[in-house]
N, C-alpha and C positions, 0 to 999 in steps of 0.2 A: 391538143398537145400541152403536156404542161410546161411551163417555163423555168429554165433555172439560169441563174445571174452565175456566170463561174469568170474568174480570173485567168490572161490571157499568161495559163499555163501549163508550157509543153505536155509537161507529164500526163496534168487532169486532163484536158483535154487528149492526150491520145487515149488514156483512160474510157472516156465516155464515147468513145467508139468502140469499144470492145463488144463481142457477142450478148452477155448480159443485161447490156442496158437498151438494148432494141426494143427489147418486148415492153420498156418503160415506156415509149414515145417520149421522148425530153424535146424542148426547142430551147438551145442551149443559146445564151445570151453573153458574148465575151467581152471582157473589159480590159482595156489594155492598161489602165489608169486608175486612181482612188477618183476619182472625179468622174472619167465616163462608166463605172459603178455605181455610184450615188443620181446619176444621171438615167442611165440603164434600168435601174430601181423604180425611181420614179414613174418614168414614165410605161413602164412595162407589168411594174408589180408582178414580181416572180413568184413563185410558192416555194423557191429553197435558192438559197445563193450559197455557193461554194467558192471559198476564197481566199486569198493567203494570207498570213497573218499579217506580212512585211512585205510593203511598208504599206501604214495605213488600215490595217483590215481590223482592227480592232473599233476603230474610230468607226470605219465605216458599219459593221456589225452594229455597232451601240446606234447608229443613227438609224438602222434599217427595222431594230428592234424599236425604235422610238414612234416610226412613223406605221410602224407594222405589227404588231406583237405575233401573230399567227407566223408572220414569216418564218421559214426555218432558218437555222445560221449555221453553216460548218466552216471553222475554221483551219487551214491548213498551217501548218509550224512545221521547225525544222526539228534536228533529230536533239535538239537538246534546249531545254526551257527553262529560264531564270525564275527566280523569285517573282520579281516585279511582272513579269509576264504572263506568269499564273496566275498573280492580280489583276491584268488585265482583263485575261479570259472570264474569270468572273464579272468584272464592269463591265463586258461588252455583250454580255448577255447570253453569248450565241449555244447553242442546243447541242452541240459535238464540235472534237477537237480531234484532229487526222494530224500526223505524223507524216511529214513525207522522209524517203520513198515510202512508196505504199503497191500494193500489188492493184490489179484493175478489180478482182473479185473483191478485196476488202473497200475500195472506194462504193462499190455497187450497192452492198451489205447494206450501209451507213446511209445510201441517199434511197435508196428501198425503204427502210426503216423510217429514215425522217419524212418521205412522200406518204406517208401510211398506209404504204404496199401491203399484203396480204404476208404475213412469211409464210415461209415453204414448215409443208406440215401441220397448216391449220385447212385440211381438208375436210369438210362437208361431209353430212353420212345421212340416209334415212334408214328408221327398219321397219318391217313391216311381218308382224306375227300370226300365226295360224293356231288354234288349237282344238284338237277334235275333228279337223278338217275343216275348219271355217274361222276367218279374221274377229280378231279382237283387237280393241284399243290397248294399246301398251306404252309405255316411255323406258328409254333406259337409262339407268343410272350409274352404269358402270360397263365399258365388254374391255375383255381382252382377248389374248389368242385362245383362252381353251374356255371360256362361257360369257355370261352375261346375265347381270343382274334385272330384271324388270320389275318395273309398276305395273299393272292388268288391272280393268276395271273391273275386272266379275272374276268369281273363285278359281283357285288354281289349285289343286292337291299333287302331293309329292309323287313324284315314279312319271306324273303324264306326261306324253312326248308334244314335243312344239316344232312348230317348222318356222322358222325366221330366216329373211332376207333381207340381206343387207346389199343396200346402194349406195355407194363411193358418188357424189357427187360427179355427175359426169361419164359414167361409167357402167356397164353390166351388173345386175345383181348378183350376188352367190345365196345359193340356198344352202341353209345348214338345222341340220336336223339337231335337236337337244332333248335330255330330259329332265323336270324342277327334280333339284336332286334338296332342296327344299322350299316353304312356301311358307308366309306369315301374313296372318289377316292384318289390314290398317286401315284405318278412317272408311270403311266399305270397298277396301281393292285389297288387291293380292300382292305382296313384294316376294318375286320370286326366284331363284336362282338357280339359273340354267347352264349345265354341262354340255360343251357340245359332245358331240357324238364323232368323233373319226372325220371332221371337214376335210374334203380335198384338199390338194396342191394349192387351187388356185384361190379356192375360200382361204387358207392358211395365209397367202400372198396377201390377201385382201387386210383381213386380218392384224399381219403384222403390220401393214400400211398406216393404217388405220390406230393402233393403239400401242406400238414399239418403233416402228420405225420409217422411210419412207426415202428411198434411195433416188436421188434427181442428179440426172447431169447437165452440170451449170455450167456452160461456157468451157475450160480445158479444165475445171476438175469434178472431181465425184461430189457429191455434197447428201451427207446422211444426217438426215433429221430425225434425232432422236425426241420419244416421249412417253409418258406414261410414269407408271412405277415399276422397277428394276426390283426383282423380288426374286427368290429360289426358285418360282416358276420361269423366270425368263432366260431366253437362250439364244444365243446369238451365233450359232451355227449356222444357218440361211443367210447370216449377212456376210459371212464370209467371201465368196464368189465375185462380191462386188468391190473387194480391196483393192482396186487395180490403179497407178498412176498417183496423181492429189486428191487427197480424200479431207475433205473439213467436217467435222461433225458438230451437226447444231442441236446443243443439249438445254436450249432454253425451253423447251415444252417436258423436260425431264421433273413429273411431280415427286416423285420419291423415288430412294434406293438405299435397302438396308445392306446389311455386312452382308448378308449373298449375295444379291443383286452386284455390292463392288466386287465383291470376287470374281461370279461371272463376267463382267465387265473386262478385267483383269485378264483372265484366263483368253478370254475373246482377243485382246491387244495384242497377247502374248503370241498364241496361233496364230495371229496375222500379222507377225513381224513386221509391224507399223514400227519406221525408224524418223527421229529425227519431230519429232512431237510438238509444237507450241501451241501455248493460247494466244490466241490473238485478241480476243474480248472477254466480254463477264461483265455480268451486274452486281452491282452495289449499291446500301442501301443509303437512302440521303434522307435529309427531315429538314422543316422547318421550325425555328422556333418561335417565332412571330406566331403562326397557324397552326403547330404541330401538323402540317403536311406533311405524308409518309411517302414514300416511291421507289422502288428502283430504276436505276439508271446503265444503262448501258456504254461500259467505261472501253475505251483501246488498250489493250496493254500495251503499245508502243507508246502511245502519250504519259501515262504513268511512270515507265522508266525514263523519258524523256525531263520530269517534273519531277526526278528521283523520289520518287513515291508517294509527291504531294500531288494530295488529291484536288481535283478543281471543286469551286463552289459555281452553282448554279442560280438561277433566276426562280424562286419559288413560282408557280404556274396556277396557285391558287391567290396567294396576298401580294405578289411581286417581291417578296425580301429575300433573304439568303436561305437559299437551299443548300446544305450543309452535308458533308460525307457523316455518315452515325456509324461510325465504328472506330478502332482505333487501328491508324493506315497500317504501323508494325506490323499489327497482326492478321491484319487481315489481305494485307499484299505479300505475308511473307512466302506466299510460292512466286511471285516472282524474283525472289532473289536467285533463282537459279539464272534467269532470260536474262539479268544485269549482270552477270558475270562474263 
């Protein structure tokens, strides 16, 4: 089980009994005190302490980052953060900053993430190609819902049909029939691009899973993990069905999306009379200047408005100096001037 150091508080604590955090296995370690924390620490060495700012948490983060650096640090604050406080956050080193209240699904998000949980959406795939009715070695370097780009070690010419299956980690294969609708010699292999052919239902399911999208029910709400690139090909009619209830969508695996891809997107929001919208997070980028270390980071919007738009600074995790917000907060927070209003 892993251990986490958490503050002996109502909320987090009834928090870390909720359904999602089951499948972590936590042994949660509670501290009534700044003292039996730094004690609790010690002697147990947790892999994430969660804990409140006030009174003490700051102090204790900076010690815990002292005698630990691996340690994780999430610090909990209230709904509104001074000046000085945000300088704290930065002295104390700690790796995230929670807002309370907070819901039990955003506290889960955040100690998921800092445990270096798998996120939802990075599933596993093998494939496995046929051609002329016998396997070839292939790799692929691109599929989405209607083909798939391949390497082949031996010659491929245009028009031939292939039969490829794909296995979802875990899961049954689907066969899907394709033809190179073209093929380029390289370094002695074939790069070739495959059309599917009319995939079924449940190949199509597979499919979108796999390279747009990937619908999981997390504890009381819907949670769709979006990815890929959002192009004039994509379509989001299939995910419709699944709008039922709380629905959060995780668009950090979203590599690209041009002026269609937003439109469809849009038109997708619009038919599913999704009301009542916010971000809840987003990344941003930070830098060092000591090392010129680059990263993004994964900000709260609730802490942000909390910090009226000052951004925290972080512990550089290459040189230990200042890791630094690299944009300019105006502009770059100005969609949440709507959520501070």
């Amino acid at each position: 089980m892993t251990k986490v150091l958490v503050s002996n508080n109502t909320e987090l604590l009834r928090h870390f009994t909720a359904p999602p955090f089951q499948r972590l296995d936590l042994q949660l370690l509670v501290a009534a005190s700044t003292a039996e924390a730094h004690e609790l620490f010690r002697r147990e060495e947790p892999a994430l302490a969660v804990i409140d700012a006030e009174p003490g948490g700051f102090d204790t983060a900076r010690a815990i980052k002292a005698h630990n650096p691996a340690t994780r640090v999430v610090l909990v604050a209230g709904k509104q953060l001074s000046g000085d406080q945000m300088r704290q956050v930065s002295v104390s080193g700690c790796d995230e900053l929670l807002i309370a209240p907070m819901t039990a699904d955003e506290l889960h998000d955040v100690v998921a993430i800092q445990l270096g949980e798998p996120r939802p959406g990075s599933e596993a795939f093998s494939v496995a190609v046929r051609l002329a009715d016998r396997p070839v070695t292939a790799t692929v370097s691109n599929l989405s819902i209607d083909g798939v780009r391949l390497v082949v070690d031996e010659p491929v010419a245009e028009g031939q049909v292939l039969e490829i299956a794909i296995a979802p980690e875990g899961d049954a294969p689907v066969e899907i029939r394709g033809t190179a609708v073209w093929a380029q010699p390289r370094d002695g292999k074939t790069v070739v691009g495959v059309a599917f052919d009319r995939p079924d239902d449940r190949a199509r399911a597979v499919l979108a899973r796999l390279t747009q999208w990937q619908v999981v029910k997390d504890g009381e709400r819907i949670r769709v993990v979006l990815r890929g690139d959002f192009t004039e090909a994509t379509r989001f009619d299939d995910l419709l069905p699944a709008m039922v209830g709380r629905v959060v969508f995780d668009t950090a695996r979203v590599t690209y999306m041009n002026s269609l891809g937003v439109r469809a997107w849009c038109e997708f929001l619009r038919h599913a009379r999704i009301q009542g919208c916010t971000v809840t997070s987003f990344f941003a980028p930070f830098h060092c200047i000591g090392c010129d270390h680059q990263e993004e980071r994964l900000l709260q919007t609730a802490a942000i408005l909390a910090s009226n738009l000052e951004p925290p600074t972080f512990k550089c995790p290459s040189c230990g100096g200042a890791l630094e917000f690299d944009d300019l907060p105006e502009r770059y927070f100005a969609f949440l001037q709507d959520e501070s209003d």
